[in-house]
Steps between C-alpha positions, in 0.01 A plus 500: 500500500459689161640795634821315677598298200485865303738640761742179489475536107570883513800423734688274273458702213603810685841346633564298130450832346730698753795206502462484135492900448864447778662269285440647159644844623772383732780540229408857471783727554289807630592650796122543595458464916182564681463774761563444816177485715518633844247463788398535870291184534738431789462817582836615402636538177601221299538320150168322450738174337654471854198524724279219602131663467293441238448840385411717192685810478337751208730828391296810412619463164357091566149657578517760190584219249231297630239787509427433872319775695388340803516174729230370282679488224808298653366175520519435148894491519553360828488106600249399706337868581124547434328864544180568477208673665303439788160383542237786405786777553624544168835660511447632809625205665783297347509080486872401511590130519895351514492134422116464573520683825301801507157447648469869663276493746307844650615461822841370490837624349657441191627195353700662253699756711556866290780685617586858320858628570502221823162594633207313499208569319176457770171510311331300222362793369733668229749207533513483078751760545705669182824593398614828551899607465599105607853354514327146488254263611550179634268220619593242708341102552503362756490561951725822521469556876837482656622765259181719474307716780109353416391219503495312096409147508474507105758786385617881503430727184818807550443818360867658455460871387793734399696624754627833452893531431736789433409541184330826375210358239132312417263419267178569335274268394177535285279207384214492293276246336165307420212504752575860619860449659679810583798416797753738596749425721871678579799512776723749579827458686693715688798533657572746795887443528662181577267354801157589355269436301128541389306276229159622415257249286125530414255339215112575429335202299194516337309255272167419399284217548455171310140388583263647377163596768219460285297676723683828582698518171850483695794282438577368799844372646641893470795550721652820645821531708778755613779408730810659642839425655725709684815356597842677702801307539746604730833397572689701739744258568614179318359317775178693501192447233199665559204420268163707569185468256166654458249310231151562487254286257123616395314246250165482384282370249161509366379178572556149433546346200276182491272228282175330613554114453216394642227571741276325721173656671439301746823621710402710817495870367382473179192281612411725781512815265258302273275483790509804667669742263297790359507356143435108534448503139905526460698184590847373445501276191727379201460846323758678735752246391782651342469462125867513377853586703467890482138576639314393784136722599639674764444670805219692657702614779874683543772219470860647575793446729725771617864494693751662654778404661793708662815367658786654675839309514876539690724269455794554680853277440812478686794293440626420868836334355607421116300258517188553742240726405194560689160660356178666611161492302244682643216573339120645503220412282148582422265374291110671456287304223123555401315214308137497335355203354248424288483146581210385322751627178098571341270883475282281742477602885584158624862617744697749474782522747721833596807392725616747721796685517763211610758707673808285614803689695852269536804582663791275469835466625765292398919424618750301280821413594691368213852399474786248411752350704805219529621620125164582379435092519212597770207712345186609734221702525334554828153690516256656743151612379182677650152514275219699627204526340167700523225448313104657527241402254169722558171344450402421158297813378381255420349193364178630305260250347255566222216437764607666833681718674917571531608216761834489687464146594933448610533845755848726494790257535862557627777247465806540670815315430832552712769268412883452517726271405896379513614377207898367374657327200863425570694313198834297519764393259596173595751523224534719233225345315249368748316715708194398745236784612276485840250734533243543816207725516260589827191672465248610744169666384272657758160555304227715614096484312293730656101560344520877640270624712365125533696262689834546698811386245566176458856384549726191297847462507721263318867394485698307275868389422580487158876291410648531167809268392680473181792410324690628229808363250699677220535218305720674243509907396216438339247294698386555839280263676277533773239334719317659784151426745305829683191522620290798501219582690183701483299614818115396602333806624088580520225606303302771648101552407192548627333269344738180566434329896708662728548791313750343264690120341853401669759329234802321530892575414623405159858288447683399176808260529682592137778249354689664255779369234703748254722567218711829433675426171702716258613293229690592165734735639192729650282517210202228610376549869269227602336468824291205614300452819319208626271550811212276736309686752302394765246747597267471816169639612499772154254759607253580300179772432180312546128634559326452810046465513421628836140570570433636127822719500794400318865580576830422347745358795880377483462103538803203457418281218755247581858337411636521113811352329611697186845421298649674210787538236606826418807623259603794344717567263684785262708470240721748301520378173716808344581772672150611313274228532416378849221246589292443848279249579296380810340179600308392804296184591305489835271194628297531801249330699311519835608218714263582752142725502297632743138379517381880387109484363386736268096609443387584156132609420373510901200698401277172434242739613474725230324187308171653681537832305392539135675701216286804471537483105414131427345379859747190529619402805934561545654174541665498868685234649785440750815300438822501721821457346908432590667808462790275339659164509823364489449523081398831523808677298655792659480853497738632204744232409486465148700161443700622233648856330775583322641864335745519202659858384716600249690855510716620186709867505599582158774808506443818308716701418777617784367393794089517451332176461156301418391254798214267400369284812241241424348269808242199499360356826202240520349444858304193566123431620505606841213555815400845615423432860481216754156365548307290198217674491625844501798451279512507143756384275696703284631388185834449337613809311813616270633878505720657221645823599742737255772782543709681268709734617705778339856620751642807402909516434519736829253279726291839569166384301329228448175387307306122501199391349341222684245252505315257746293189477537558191287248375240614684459264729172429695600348823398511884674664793266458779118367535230346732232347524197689699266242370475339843202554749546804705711678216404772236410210239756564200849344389753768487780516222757725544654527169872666433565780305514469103756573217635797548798696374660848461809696511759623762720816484777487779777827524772451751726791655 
């Protein structure tokens, strides 16, 4: 309740300071008017104030001014977005929520769909991707399945990179700053007459750590990456657009950043290393907690994640008629990641896990016809799409415990998943300011799970139809209006392992039913844009990652939790004060709630056994006991909804002689409490936090240099973006923090040619 009233409070004063701010500048004669924004939410280009999506669209210069490098940063600036990282994976595996759905689950696909240049990115692993040469990113809310190839029952993130042009010319970039930074990244463009043309981009990032491992003397949380882009355009006709791109990704760091809050011995492994580990002397206690928010003890065994990920790309476009134009997207991806863990997160030899190399291959294929007719009143998109995915995960090499052998408990698994789907969004003007929008997508998966070499593959399909139905009214110039309903729809699929019964856990399809309400306004003769959304969503059978006791082993399946209802408010506004000054600002309240739970039991501390052992140093007897648990209940709060957040920036450009000029950008978000992950025991919650971030930024007269010094979290903020509890029985016995990075700051040289 404390939270709700805050948000209700912080939504008056936000909309009495923005009318008042209106009214107190409306006499101003300044000819200030706010750039036009442009996007391809619908996937085809058009004015974000006339298109009824709630979506985000962020410039390049949007994502310099903010000092965002990565999807982890976004959230901050975005309404009703939440980014984090995974359970135990550290950055290897990104935690992305859109108006509290996001509960990634191993073995099923995204919620959050992430498309880059109209393809969609397949793996978990790496999916905190950066920003190299973009035109924009923008991040849609909401079912976007008649319009988009995947399935996204909570969103699409859109990475839009540069295309090239027929422009000879590029850039040079050079940042530098606290904690080790040194990033360099550049394009080159290039012309080769009038029909082609080449655009080359690559960046190398490097930083060092921000947690300090007590035990080896390393900061960990360092971060290296290089990536490249080639892109040819060519046009050999005005009908004719050929697009073809090469990118290729390689990440890795040197282990995760974490903090010990608490440990329990009596959990599975660090009880049976007490009693049959070489040194019994050594057990997990309160002195491996983590004594401040920049040290923890450290590791005893490697900890690092490495990536790569390739991707070839044609898109092909041909405009049958004026106006008909059909396009091909084909593309190819792979994706090879190696993960070690030291998951006790202690220098004891209680587990230490080494994930194999996860090599994923996906081909995908998609048509679009798109077109007007009858006067341009008829608008439609029709689409076809194939997915095809291939994925092998080796044995673990393996799951070694401080008082045995290297296990492989789960076997080599394979999962296959062949699916297509139909998809069309046809919209209407009834007159010239009403318009209504239907929208159907099919989709049928075909999903193979095979434990290779083990038991013959088994096969699930599902199917679903997915409507979408809106309506939308220019009630003046200014205002546009919209309401709309979609569903979107997630797949079940199958959890392969050795250890489970039957070689593996089914689990159900996912649905969400989302009612949306908008607002595109442009008031005071274009200065003040202001953009409101209200939304309810009713989300069925949310899958879930939940751990499985069989027989002494434990394995984390895919399971459905159960039904959820989860309403919001969302606006956005900017404001050009002068043609100087401008203002943003961003608000977002959610409220969720299960409806309906599963009857999911949970046991913690199963080893009641280990009461018949005594500590070698003292002779007592371990306490043991066993006590089952509900995973959650219909009060349980969900996974990454923080119940309120709101952003507020302020961006002055002072001119400087003839034509140079001084740019100072200054941006304040606050995020509310929020959970980490779904079940109670396991979950952890993290706590409200504020970030202040800087830039000042120095244009020369001839637009060929440029210098900024910036700053983030500038107040040095200690907050959360990920953590769990391993506490539990059959777990490693310590509560996980994964803290965010600290202050930092530096300067960036760019020369343009």
């Amino acid at each position: 309740m404390r939270n709700a009233n805050l948000g209700w409070l912080m939504l008056a004063g936000f909309l009495v300071a923005a009318s008042g701010t209106a009214r107190a500048l409306a006499a101003d004669q300044g000819e200030s008017i706010l750039e036009e924004i442009v996007v391809t939410a619908q996937r085809q280009e058009t004015s974000l104030q006339e298109t009824a999506v709630a979506v985000t669209a962020l410039s390049s210069a949007a994502l310099a001014e903010r000092n965002l490098r990565s999807l982890l940063d976004v959230d901050s600036f975005v309404p009703s977005v939440s980014t984090g990282v995974r359970a135990g994976t550290g950055t290897a595996g990104g935690s992305v929520a859109i108006r509290g759905i996001g509960v990634d689950a191993q073995d099923s696909s995204a919620s959050v769909g992430t498309y880059i240049d109209d393809v969609f990115y397949a793996s978990w692993r790496g999916n905190l991707l950066g920003f190299l040469d973009m035109e924009r990113l923008e991040v849609l809310r909401g079912p976007q399945g008649t319009l988009f190839g995947r399935n996204t029952i909570a969103g699409a993130i859109q990475y839009v990179s540069k295309a090239p042009s027929d422009e000879l010319g590029g850039y040079l970039k050079a940042t530098a700053g606290n904690l080790d930074r040194q990033d360099v990244e550049g394009a080159v463009n290039i012309p080769f007459g009038e029909n082609l043309a080449v655009r080359l981009a690559a960046i190398s990032t490097d930083r060092d750590g921000y947690v300090k491992d007590l035990f080896n003397d390393v900061d960990r949380g360092g971060h290296e990456s290089t990536a490249a882009r080639l892109r040819v355009q060519w046009t050999p006709s005005e009908r004719l657009l050929v697009d073809l791109k090469y990118e290729l990704v390689e990440e890795e760091t040197n282990g995760r950043p974490v903090l010990i809050a608490s440990v329990e011995p009596r959990a599975q492994f660090p009880g049976l290393a007490f009693i049959f580990g070489e040194n019994r002397a050594l057990s997990l206690d309160s002195t491996f907690l983590s004594p401040d928010h920049e040290t923890f003890v450290g590791y005893n065994e490697e900890d690092y994640w490495d990536s790569k990920f390739d991707v070839m790309q044609a898109s092909v476009s041909y405009g049958l008629t004026d106006s008909m134009t059909i396009k091909s997207i084909s593309a190819w991806q792979e994706y090879d990641s190696a993960l070690a863990q030291d998951f006790d997160l202690t220098p004891l030899s209680i587990l230490y896990v080494t994930s194999p190399n996860d090599d994923i291959e996906v081909f995908t294929q998609e048509l679009q016809l798109t077109g007007a007719a009858w006067s341009d009143r008829l608008n439609y998109t029709l689409g076809l799409y194939y997915y095809d995915y291939d994925q092998t995960q080796a044995p673990l090499n393996g799951i070694q415990l401080g008082f045995g052998p290297t296990m492989d408990p789960f076997g080599t698994t394979r999962l296959e998943n062949e699916s297509w789907a139909g998809y069309a969004q046809v919209s209407y003007d009834l007159t010239n300011r009403l318009a209504v929008t239907l929208g159907l997508r099919y989709t049928d998966e075909d999903i193979r799970s095979t434990l290779v070499g083990e038991t013959p593959p088994l096969k699930l399909g599902f199917s679903e139809t997915s409507p979408h139905i809106g309506m939308q009214f220019q009630a003046s110039d200014d205002i546009m209006l919209y309401a709309k309903a979609s569903e979107g729809f997630r797949a079940g699929g199958f959890t392969a392992n050795r250890s489970l019964p039957g070689g593996g856990n089914p689990f159900d399809p996912e649905t969400a039913w989302t009612y949306e309400f908008g607002a595109r306004m442009e008031l005071l003769d274009g200065r003040w844009r202001l953009n409101p959304t209200a939304f309810f969503t009713d989300w069925k059978d949310t899958q879930f990652n939940l751990t499985v006791v069989t027989g002494g082993a434990t394995a984390v399946t895919t399971a459905n939790a159960g039904d959820a209802e989860i309403k919001g408010l969302e606006i956005e506004s900017e404001f050009a004060v002068t043609d100087r000054l401008t203002v943003t600002a961003m608000l977002s309240l959610l409220d969720g709630e299960y409806t309906r739970v599963e009857h999911i039991t949970y046991s913690t501390f199963p080893f009641g056994f280990l009461a018949s052992f005594p500590d070698p140093a003292t002779g007592q007897r371990l306490p043991g006991s066993v006590v089952i648990l509900p995973a959650l209940s219909e009060s349980s709060d969900l996974m990454r909804l923080p119940e309120a957040k709101f952003a507020f920036g302020i961006s002055y450009s002072h001119p400087i002689g003839d034509g140079a000029a001084l740019t100072t950008h200054l941006n304040y978000a606050w995020t509310d409490k929020q959970r980490s992950n779904v079940m109670d025991q396991s979950g952890i919650e993290m706590p409200s936090y504020g970030l202040l971030n800087a830039r000042v930024q120095f244009d020369s007269a001839d637009g060929r240099w440029r210098i900024a010094a910036f700053g983030t979290n500038l107040g040095d903020e200690e907050y959360l973006i990920g953590g769990t509890s391993f506490a539990e029985g059959f777990t490693s016995g310590v509560t996980q923090h994964d803290p965010a990075r600290p202050r930092e700051y530096g300067v960036e040289l760019t020369f343009s040619f």
